[in-house]
C-alpha positions as CSV (number, residue, x, y, z in Angstrom):
1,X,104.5,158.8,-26.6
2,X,101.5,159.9,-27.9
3,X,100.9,156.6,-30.0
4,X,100.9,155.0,-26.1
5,X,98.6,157.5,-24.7
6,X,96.2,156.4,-27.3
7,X,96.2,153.0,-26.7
8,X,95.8,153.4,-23.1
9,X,92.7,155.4,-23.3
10,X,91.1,152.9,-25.4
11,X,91.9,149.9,-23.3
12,X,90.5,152.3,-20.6
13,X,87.5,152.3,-22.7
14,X,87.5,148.7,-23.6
15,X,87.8,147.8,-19.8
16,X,84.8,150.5,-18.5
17,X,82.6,148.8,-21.7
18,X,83.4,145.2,-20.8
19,X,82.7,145.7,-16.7
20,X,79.4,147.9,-18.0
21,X,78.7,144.7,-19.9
22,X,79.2,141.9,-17.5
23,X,77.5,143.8,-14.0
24,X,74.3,142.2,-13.5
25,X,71.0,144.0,-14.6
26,X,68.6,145.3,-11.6
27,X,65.3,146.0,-11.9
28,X,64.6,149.7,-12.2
29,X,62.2,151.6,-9.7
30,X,58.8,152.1,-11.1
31,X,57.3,155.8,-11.2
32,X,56.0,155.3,-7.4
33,X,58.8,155.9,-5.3
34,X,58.1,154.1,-1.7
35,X,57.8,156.3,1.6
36,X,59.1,155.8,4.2
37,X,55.9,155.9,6.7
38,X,54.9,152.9,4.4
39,X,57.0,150.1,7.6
40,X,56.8,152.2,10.3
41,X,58.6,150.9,14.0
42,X,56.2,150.4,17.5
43,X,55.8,154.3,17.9
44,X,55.0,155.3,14.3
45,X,58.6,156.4,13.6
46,X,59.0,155.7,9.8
47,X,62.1,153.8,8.5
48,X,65.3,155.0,8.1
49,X,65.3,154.5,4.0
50,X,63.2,152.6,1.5
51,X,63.8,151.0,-1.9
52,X,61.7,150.8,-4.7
53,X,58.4,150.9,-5.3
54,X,60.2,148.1,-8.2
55,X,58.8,146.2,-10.7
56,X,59.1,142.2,-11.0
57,X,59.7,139.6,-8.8
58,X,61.4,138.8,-5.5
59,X,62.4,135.6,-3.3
60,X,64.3,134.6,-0.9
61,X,65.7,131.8,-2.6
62,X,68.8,131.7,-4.7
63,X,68.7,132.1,-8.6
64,X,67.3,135.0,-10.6
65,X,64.7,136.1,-8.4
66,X,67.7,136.4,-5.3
67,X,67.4,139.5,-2.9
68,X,70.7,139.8,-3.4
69,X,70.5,140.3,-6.9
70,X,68.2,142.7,-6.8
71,X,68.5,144.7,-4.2
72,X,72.0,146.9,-5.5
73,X,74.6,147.3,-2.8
74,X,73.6,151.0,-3.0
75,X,70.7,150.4,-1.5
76,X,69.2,152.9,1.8
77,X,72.2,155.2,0.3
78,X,75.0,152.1,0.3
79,X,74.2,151.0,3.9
80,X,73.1,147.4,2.3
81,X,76.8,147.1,1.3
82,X,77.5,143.6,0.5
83,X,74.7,141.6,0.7
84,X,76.4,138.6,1.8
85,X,76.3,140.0,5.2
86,X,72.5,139.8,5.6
87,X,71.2,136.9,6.0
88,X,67.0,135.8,6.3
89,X,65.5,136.1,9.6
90,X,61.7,135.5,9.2
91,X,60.0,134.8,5.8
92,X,56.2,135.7,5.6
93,X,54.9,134.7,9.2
94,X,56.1,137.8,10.7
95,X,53.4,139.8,8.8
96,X,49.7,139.7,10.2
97,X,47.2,142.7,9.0
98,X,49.3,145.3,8.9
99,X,51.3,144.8,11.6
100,X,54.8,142.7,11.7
101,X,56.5,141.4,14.8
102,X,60.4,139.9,15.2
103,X,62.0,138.1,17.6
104,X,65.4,140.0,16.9
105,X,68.7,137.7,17.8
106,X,70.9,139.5,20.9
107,X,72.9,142.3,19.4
108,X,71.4,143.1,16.0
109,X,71.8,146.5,14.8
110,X,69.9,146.8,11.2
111,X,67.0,145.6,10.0
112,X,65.1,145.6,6.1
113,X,61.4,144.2,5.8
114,X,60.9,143.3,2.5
115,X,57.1,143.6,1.1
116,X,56.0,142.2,-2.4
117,X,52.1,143.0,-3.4
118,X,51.2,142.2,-7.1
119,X,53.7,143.3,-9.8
120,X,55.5,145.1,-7.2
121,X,57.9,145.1,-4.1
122,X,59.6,147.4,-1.7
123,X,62.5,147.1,1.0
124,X,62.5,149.5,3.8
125,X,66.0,149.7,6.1
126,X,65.7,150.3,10.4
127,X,69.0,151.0,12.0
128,X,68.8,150.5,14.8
129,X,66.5,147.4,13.9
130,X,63.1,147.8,15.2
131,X,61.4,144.1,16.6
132,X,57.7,145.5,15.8
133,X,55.6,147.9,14.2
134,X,53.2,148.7,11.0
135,X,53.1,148.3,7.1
136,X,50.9,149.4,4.6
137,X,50.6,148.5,0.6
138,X,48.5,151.4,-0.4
139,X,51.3,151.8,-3.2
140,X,50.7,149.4,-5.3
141,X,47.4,149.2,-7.6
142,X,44.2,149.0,-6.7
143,X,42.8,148.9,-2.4
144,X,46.4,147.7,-1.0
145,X,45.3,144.2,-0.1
146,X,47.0,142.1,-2.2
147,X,50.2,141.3,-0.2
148,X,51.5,138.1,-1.3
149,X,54.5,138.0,1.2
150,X,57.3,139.4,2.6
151,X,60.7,139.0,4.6
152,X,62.9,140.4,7.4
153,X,66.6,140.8,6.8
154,X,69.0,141.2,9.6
155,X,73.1,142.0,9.3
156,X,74.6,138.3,9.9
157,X,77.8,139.8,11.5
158,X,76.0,142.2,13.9
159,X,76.9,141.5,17.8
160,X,80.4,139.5,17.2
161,X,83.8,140.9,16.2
162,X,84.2,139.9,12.6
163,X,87.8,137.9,13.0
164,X,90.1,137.9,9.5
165,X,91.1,134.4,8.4
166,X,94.2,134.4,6.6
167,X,94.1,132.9,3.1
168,X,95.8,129.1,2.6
169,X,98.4,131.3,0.1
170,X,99.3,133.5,2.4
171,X,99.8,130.7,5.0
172,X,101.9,129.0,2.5
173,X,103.7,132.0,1.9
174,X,104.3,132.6,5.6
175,X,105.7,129.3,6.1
176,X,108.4,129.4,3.2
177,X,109.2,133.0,4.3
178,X,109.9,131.0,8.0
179,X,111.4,127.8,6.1
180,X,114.0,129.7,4.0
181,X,115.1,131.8,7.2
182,X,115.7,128.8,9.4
183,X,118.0,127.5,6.5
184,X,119.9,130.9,5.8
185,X,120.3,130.5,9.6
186,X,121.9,127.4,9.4
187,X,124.0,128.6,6.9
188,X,125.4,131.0,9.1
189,X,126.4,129.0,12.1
């Protein structure tokens, strides 16, 4: 028995190590930690959460430099979740000397503005999602003007039920489970 125990715990170990190993590396928050009155909404009320102030780069694009790569789903104290569900709703335009302004879609709920200056970037979260207010980079080095751009995130499943899809397997599965009681049916009669 004990000769088992022992080879569980170390293919516990084994297991922690190897998912330790194989999670993908985020960029860790640089010594300035963002505030919150940094993306403020239309009547000065701060954001809800920030993240960062972080060192390195961030895009909108896929690859390396993905949002949802670096931003962890623990982000604004785990409301990011899954980052599949946001999706990009304005990319630079929405930023104008320290302002920003959205056209929001019908029924969204949360909102993060993403703002990159220099070396460094920020994400601050609004539930319930704001369509306009302020932004300042006074964090990062130097007079806060060198904002080389930005983006607004929205939750892609806000306003509409989410509806569960079964899985083709469990379709298939279904329809044996209904095939092989129509013949033990038959059987019967």
């Amino acid at each position: 028995m004990k000769f088992s125990k022992k080879w569980a715990a170390l293919a516990a170990v084994v297991g922690v190590v190897a998912g330790v190993a194989s999670a993908p590396a985020l960029a860790a928050p640089v010594a300035t930690p963002c505030a919150l009155a940094d993306v403020t909404g239309p009547t000065g009320i701060a954001a809800d959460a920030c993240f960062g102030i972080v060192n390195g780069n961030i895009e909108i694009s896929s690859g390396t430099d993905f949002y949802g790569n670096v931003l962890p789903s623990s982000a604004f104290g785990g409301a990011f979740g899954a980052y599949s569900a946001w999706s990009v709703l304005s990319y630079d335009t929405f930023l104008t000397s320290g302002t920003w302004s959205l056209a929001l879609p019908a029924g969204t709920g949360e909102l993060v503005i993403v703002l990159k200056q220099g070396p460094l970037w920020g994400a601050w979260y609004f539930d319930p999602a704001e369509t306009s207010g302020t932004w300042t980079t006074s964090w990062a080095p130097g007079n806060g003007t060198g904002l080389s751009h930005g983006f607004a995130l929205i939750r892609a499943d806000v306003g509409a039920e989410q509806q569960n899809v079964p899985e083709p397997a469990t379709l298939g599965l279904l329809g044996l489970g209904l095939i092989g009681a129509g013949i033990a049916r038959r059987r019967r009669a």
